[in-house]
C-alpha positions as CSV (number, residue, x, y, z in Angstrom):
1,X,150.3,125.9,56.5
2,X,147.2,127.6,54.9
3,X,144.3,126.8,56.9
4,X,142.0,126.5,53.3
5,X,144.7,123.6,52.1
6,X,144.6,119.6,52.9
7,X,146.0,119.5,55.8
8,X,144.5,122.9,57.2
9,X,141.2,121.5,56.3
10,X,142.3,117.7,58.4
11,X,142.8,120.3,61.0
12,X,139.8,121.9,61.2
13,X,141.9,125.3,61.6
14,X,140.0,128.1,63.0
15,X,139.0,131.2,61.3
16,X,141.3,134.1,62.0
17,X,139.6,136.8,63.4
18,X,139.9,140.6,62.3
19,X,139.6,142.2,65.8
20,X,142.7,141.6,68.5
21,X,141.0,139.4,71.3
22,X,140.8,141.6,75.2
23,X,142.3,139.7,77.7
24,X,142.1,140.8,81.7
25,X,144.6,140.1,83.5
26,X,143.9,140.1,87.5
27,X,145.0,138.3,90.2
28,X,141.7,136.7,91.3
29,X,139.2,137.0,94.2
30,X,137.9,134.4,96.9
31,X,134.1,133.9,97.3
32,X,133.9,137.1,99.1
33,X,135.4,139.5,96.2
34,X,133.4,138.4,93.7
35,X,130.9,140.9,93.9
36,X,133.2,143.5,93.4
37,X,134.7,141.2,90.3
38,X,131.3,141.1,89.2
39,X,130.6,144.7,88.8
40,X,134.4,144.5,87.2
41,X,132.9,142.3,84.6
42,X,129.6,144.0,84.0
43,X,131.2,147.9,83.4
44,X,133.9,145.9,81.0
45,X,131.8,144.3,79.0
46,X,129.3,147.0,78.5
47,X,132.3,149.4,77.4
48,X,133.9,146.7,74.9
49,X,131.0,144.7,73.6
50,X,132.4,144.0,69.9
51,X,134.8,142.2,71.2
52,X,135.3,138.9,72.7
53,X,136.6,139.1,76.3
54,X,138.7,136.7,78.0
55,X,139.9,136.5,81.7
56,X,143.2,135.1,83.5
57,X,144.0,134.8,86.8
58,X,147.9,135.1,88.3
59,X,147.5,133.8,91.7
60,X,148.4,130.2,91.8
61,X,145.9,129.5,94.7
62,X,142.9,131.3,93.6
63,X,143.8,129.1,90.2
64,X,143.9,126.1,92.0
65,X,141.1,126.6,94.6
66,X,138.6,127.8,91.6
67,X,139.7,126.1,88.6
68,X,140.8,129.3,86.8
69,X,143.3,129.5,84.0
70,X,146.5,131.0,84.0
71,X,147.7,133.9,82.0
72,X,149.9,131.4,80.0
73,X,146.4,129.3,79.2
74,X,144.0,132.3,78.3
75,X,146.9,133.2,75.5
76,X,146.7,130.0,74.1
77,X,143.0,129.6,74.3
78,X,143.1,133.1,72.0
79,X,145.7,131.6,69.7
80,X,144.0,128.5,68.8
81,X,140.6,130.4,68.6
82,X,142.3,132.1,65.3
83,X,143.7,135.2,66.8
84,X,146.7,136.8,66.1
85,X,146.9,140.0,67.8
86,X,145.9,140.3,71.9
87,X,145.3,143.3,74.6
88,X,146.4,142.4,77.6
89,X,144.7,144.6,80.4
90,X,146.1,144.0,83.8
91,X,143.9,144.9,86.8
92,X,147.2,145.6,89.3
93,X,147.0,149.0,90.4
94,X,150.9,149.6,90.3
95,X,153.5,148.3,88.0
96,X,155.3,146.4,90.2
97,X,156.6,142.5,90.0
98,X,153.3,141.1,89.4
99,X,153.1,143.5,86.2
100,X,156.0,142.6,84.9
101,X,155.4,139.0,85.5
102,X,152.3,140.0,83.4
103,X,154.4,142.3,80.7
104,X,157.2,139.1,80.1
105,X,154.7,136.4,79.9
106,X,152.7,137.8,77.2
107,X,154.8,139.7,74.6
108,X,156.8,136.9,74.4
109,X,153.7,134.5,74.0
110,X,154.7,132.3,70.1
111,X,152.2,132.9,67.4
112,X,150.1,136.3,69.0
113,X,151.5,140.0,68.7
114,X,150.3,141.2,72.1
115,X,150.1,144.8,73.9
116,X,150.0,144.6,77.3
117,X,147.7,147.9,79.0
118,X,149.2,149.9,81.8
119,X,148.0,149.7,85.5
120,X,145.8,152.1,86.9
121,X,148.7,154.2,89.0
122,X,150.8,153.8,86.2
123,X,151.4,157.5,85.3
124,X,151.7,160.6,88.2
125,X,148.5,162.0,86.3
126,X,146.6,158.9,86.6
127,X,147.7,158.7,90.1
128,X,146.2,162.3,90.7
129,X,143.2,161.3,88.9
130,X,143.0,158.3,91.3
131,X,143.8,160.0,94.5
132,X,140.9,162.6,93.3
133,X,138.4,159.8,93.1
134,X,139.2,158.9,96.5
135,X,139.6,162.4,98.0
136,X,135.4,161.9,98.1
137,X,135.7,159.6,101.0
138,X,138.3,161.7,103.4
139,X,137.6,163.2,106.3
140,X,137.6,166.8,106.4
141,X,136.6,167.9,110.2
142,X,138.6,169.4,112.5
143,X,141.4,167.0,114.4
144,X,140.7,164.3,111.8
145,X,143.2,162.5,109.3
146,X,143.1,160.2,106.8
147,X,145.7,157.3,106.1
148,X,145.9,155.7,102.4
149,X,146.7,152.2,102.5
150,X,149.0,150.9,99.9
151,X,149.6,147.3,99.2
152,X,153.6,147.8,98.9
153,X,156.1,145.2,98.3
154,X,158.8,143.4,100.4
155,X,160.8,143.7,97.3
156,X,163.2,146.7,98.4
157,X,165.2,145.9,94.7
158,X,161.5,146.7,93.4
159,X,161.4,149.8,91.1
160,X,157.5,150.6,92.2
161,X,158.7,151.3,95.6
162,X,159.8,155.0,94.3
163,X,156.0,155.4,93.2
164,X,155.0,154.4,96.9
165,X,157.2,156.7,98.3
166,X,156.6,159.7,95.7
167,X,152.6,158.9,96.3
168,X,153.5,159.6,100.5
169,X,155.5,163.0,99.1
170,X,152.6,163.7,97.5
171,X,149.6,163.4,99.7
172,X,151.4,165.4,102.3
173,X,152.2,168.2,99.8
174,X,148.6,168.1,98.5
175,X,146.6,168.0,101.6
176,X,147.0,168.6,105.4
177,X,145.4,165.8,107.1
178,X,146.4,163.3,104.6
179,X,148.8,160.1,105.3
180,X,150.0,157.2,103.1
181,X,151.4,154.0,104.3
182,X,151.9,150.0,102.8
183,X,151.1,147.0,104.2
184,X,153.9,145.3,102.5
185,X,156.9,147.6,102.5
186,X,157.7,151.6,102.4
187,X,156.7,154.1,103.7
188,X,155.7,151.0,106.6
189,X,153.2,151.5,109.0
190,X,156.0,152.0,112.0
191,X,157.3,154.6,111.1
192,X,153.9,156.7,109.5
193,X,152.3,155.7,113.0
194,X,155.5,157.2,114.8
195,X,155.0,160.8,112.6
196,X,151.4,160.6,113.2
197,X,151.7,159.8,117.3
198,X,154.3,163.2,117.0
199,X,151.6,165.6,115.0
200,X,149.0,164.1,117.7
201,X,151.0,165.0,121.0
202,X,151.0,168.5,119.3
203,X,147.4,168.3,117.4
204,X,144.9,165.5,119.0
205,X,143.5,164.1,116.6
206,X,140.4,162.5,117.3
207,X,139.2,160.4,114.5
208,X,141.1,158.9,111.7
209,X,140.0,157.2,108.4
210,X,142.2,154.0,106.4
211,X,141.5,154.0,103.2
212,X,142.3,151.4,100.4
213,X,144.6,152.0,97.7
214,X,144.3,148.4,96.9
215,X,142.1,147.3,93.9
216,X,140.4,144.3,96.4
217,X,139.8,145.5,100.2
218,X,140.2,141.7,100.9
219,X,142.6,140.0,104.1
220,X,144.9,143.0,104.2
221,X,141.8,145.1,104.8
222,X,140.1,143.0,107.8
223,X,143.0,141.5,109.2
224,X,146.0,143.8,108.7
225,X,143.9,147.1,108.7
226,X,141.1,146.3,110.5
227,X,141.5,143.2,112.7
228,X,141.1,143.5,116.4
229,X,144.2,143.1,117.2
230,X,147.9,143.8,115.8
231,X,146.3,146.0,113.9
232,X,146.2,149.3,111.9
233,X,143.3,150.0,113.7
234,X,144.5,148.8,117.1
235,X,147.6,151.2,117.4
236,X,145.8,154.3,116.5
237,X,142.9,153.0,118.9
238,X,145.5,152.9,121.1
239,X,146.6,156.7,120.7
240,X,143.0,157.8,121.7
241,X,141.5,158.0,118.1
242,X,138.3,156.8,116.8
243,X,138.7,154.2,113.5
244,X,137.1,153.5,110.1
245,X,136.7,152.1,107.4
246,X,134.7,153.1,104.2
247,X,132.5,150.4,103.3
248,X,130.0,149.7,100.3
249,X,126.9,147.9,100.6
250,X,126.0,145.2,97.3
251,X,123.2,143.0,97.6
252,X,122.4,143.0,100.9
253,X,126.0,142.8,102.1
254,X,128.8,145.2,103.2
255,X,132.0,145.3,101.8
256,X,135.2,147.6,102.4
257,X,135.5,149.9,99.8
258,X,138.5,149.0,97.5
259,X,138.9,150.2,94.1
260,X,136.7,147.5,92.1
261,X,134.2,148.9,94.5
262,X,134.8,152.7,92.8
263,X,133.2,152.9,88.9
264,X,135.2,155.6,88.0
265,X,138.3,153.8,89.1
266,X,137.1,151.1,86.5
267,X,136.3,153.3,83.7
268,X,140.0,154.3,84.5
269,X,140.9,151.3,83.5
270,X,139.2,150.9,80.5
271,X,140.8,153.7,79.1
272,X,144.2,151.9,79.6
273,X,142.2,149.2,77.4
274,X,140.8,151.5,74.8
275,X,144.1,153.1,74.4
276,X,145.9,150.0,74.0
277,X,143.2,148.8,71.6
278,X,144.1,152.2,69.4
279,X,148.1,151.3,69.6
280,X,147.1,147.7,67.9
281,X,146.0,149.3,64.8
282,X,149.4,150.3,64.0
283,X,150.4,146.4,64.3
């Protein structure tokens, strides 16, 4: 159907537009992430202002509790605004499930060719790069040690699981007081306490540092991490050491310091975008 013809114009078709429409994928925030989301926002829209930005949100609940679309409603908002081709920047930090959730859901979306950007930990450099970013908040005295917290995934099928596990290899090659652990699967917290309990009966340690490799330092972060009790921070308080947390302060209140919270970790991801962007020129 041409959109100039009789029945295009009983339509009303849209234009089609020349540019490929942005769309970010993330999983959504309660109340209390928004400020990070909103700082999300601003550095994304500053970096890609000729083009029209659109969001979509891939947790059910956050959909439901905030009226958000879904990643399956965003694509069809862009379709019938007149576009044809889409970037689809996810804000997942891994490539795990929810990725390809992401991946299958839009390049198989009728009537728009899509590109779907990689995460931010989606490469060993970009892992480095991240890991660098984040080496600014360790601790570097004497008898103190840092443990990265990794969201993880119960999933023990789940491909990523080999990135969590190469990320623990890694931090221990690369540092000497550094740790790496998940919330959600492997390496777990059990069993990187128990080697960390071992190294302090020969070393005491007297401080230690948990740090969010998580793009939203939400409920994992003050509950699981931080809570008062079944926690992160209770077993190693338990072991003699003193705990923390790096926090941010926006507006006047503090936040734990996840990666929406790190602009550097953002421009990260908009060169996934921008390279994505450069791959739809040859579609």
């Amino acid at each position: 159907m041409h959109q100039h013809g009789y029945i295009g114009r009983k339509l009303r078709l849209p234009k089609l537009q020349d540019q490929p429409a942005i769309i970010i994928a993330t999983f959504g925030s309660s109340s209390k992430g928004q400020a990070a989301m909103d700082e999300v926002e601003a550095q994304l829209a500053e970096n890609f202002a000729d083009h029209q930005i659109y969001w979509a949100y891939t947790s059910e609940i956050i959909r439901r509790k905030r009226g958000l679309p879904s990643l399956l409603e965003t694509l069809a908002k862009v379709e019938s605004d007149g576009y044809r081709k889409a970037v689809v920047q996810p804000l997942q930090v891994f490539p795990g499930t929810e990725y390809q959730q992401v991946r299958e859901s839009s390049l198989y979306f009728p009537g728009l060719r899509v590109i779907v950007g990689e995460t931010l930990c989606h490469r060993w450099n970009f892992i480095e790069d991240v890991l660098k970013e984040v080496s600014a908040d360790f601790l570097t005295g004497n008898n103190q040690i840092n443990l990265l917290a990794l969201h993880g995934t119960p999933l023990a099928a789940d491909p990523v699981n080999m990135i969590y596990i190469g990320i623990s290899d890694l931090v221990s090659g690369m540092y000497d007081n550094v740790y790496a652990a998940t919330v959600e699967g492997v390496p777990n917290i059990q069993s990187v306490a128990g080697r960390i309990k071992k190294d302090h009966a020969r070393t005491p340690f007297t401080r230690i540092r948990l740090i969010p490799m998580m793009f939203l330092a939400g409920t994992h972060v003050e509950d699981d991490l931080m809570g008062e009790q079944e926690s992160w921070r209770s077993t190693f308080e338990a072991m003699g050491m003193e705990v923390d947390c790096p926090a941010i302060t926006c507006g006047a209140q503090e936040y734990f310091k996840g990666l929406a919270f790190r602009k550097e970790c953002i421009q990260f991801f908009c060169q996934r975008l921008k390279r994505a962007l450069d791959i739809m020129k040859h579609y």
